[in-house]
N, C-alpha and C positions, 0 to 999 in steps of 0.2 A: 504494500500500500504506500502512496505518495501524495503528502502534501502539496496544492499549487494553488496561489492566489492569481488570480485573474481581476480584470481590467473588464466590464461589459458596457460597452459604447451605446449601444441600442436596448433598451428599455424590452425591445418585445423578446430580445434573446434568452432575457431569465426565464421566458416558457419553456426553454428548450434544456435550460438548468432544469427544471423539477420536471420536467419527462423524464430526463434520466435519472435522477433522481427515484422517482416512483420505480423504475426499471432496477432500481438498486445495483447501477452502473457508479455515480457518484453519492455525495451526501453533502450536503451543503453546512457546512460548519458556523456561518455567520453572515449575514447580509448587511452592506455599506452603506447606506442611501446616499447619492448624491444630492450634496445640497449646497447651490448656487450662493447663498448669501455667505456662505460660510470664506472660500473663496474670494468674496467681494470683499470682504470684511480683513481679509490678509492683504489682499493688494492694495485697502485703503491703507492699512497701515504700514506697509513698506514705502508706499509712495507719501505719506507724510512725511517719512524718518530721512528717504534719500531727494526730498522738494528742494532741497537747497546746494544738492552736492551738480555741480557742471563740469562736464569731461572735453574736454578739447579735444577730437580725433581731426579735424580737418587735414591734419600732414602725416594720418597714421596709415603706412603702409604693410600690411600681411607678406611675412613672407612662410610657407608652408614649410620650407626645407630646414627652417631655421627651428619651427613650431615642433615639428618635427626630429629633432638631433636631441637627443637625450641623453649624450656621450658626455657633454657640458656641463 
């Protein structure tokens, strides 16, 4: 037996969790409700904390080979 938590995008997909379920292929240990405000309610508060921080990239160039070297 294996634990695996999953991510369910679409709402209608959990019918398809308690079919198998009932089929006593899976067993559903705990269900997450997405909840919207919860999420609003974290990115008000990150964006309060970081309102006054300003990042200058206008002359910032990537380079991948460089991101990349981990020899350094």
């Amino acid at each position: 037996m294996e634990k695996v938590v999953l991510q369910i995008n679409d709402s209608r997909a959990f019918s398809l969790l308690k079919n198998l379920e009932a089929l006593n292929v899976i067993k559903v240990l705990r269900r997450i409700p997405y909840v919207q405000s919860d999420i609003t309610a974290r990115l008000a508060e990150i964006q309060s904390i970081t309102q006054n921080t300003h990042i200058d990239l206008s002359n910032f160039s990537f380079n991948r080979d460089e991101a990349n070297n981990y020899d350094e």
